[in-house]
C-alpha positions, 0 to 999 in steps of 0.5 A, a space after each residue: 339799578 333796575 328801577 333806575 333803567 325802567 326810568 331811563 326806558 320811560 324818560 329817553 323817548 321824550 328827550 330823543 323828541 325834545 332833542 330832535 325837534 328842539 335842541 337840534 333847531 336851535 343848533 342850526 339856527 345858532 350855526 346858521 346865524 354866523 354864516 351869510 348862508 342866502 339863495 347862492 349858498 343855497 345852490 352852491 354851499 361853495 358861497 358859504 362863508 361864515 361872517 361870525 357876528 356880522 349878522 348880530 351886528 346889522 341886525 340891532 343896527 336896523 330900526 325894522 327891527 327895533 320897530 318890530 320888537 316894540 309891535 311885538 313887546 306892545 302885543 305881548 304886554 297888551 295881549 297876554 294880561 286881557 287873554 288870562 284875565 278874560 280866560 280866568 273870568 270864563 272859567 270862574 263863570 263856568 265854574 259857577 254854580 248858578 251857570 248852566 248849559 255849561 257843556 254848551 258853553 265850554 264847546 262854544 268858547 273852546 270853538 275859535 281854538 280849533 277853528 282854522 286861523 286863515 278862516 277866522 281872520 277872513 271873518 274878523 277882517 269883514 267885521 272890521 271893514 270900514 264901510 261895511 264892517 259890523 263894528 263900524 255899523 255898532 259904532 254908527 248907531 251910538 253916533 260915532 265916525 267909522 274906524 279903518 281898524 285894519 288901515 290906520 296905524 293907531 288902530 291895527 294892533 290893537 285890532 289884531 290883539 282883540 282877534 288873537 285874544 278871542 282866538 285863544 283865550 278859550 285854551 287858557 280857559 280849559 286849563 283853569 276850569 279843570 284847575 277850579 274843579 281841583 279845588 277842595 269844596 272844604 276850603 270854599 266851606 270854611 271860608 263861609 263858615 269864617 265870613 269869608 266875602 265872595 271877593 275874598 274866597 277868591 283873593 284867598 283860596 281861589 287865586 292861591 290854589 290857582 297859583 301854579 296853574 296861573 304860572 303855567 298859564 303865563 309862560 305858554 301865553 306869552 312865549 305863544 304872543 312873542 311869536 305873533 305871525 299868522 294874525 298880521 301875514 293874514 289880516 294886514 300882510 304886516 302894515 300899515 307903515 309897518 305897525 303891526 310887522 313882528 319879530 317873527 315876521 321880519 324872520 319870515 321875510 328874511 328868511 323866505 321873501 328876500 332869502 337871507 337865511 342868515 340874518 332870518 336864523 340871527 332874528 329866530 335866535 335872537 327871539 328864542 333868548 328873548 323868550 327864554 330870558 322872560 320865561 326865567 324871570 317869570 319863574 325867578 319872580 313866582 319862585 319868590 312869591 312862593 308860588 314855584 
């Protein structure tokens, strides 16, 4: 009994602040989302009425959103695969034993990580002009037409993907560094000893050892990249002809620009079942692999 209320005094102030900034969130936004709660119930909660799943309704009934959903799917689908690929191939660079400078170097990709957003978009958006960018410039010395990265609807996701990888790619890479540096040296010893390729160390010990962290790794990823806000508000205000607006900007234009509260808790709800939906195939999926 004693053991058991020490355990509770450790485990109940982490799931008062789950409960507080998580579970009571999702509440509202679920309570909120069968209302047409709008600037005049904001006034006056008089106006308040519930509308039950009205706002559901509408919601799937406007293509906005289900162009909002596709740019959002196209980021996560894109995004989250190049962010853990380029953040593994870091960490095994750093991991390597012929690397050096690596304090250096860790400081140097974790940097965008911690540089302020709007900064760094302000950078990339100067990077991408079309007269004046250094990517076109690049590109004008191999002989190739300047691109309007930020204004060409083919061209403007696939832009803030690449700015939204090197900004976070570096977080993801600090997690599997200290992963590599758990790995037993014995396994990588034995490997050799039994012929083992360079290619096939990592196929058979690096990639098995890396498993769970590679799993935790995916589900902050991609539930981070369904989210995708900052980098179009900042860079393309959401355009053009809407190709880079997200679910989570739509929610934001509901919600704060036209001030349908509402139908903005409906998007945020809807989101957070999306999100919540991967996340359980994604551990179903590992679950059967063997690696959860």
């Amino acid at each position: 009994m004693r053991r058991n209320r020490a355990a509770w005094w450790f485990v109940v102030p982490a799931l008062a602040v789950i409960g507080v900034f998580f579970f009571l969130p999702v509440l509202a936004a679920l309570a909120l989302s069968i209302t047409d709660f709008d600037i005049y119930a904001l006034a006056d909660l008089r106006n308040l009425r519930l509308v039950g799943l009205r706002n559901y309704v509408e919601l799937l009934q406007r293509p906005l959103f289900w162009q909002a959903l596709g740019n959002t799917l196209y980021f996560v689908v894109v995004g989250v695969p190049l962010s853990i690929a380029i953040s593994l191939g870091s960490a095994l660079l750093l991991h390597s034993r012929a690397a050096r400078f690596k304090g250096f170097f860790r400081t140097a990709l974790f940097a965008p990580v911690v540089t302020t957003l709007v900064a760094a978009a302000v950078v990339w958006r100067y990077l991408f002009n079309t007269r004046y960018g250094w990517l076109n410039y690049a590109l004008g010395g191999l002989g190739i037409a300047p691109i309007d990265w930020l204004g060409d609807p083919h061209w403007a996701m696939p832009a803030i993907i690449v700015f939204a990888v090197w900004k976070n790619f570096g977080y993801n890479m600090i997690i599997l560094l200290a992963g590599l540096q758990a790995i037993p040296a014995e396994l990588y010893e034995a490997a050799r000893i039994d012929g083992a390729s360079l290619w096939r160390q990592f196929l058979y010990v690096t990639l098995p050892m890396l498993s769970p962290i590679l799993l935790m790794v995916s589900i902050l990823t991609v539930a981070g990249y369904f989210q995708l806000f900052a980098e179009p508000y900042v860079m393309t205000q959401g355009g053009p002809l809407q190709s880079t607006v997200s679910v989570l900007y739509l929610m934001y234009d509901e919600g704060f620009k036209w001030w349908n509260l509402g139908s903005a808790s409906s998007v945020a709800f809807v989101l957070f079942l999306l999100i919540f939906a991967v996340t359980v195939v994604q551990l179903r999926w590992m679950r059967r692999s063997g690696v959860a």
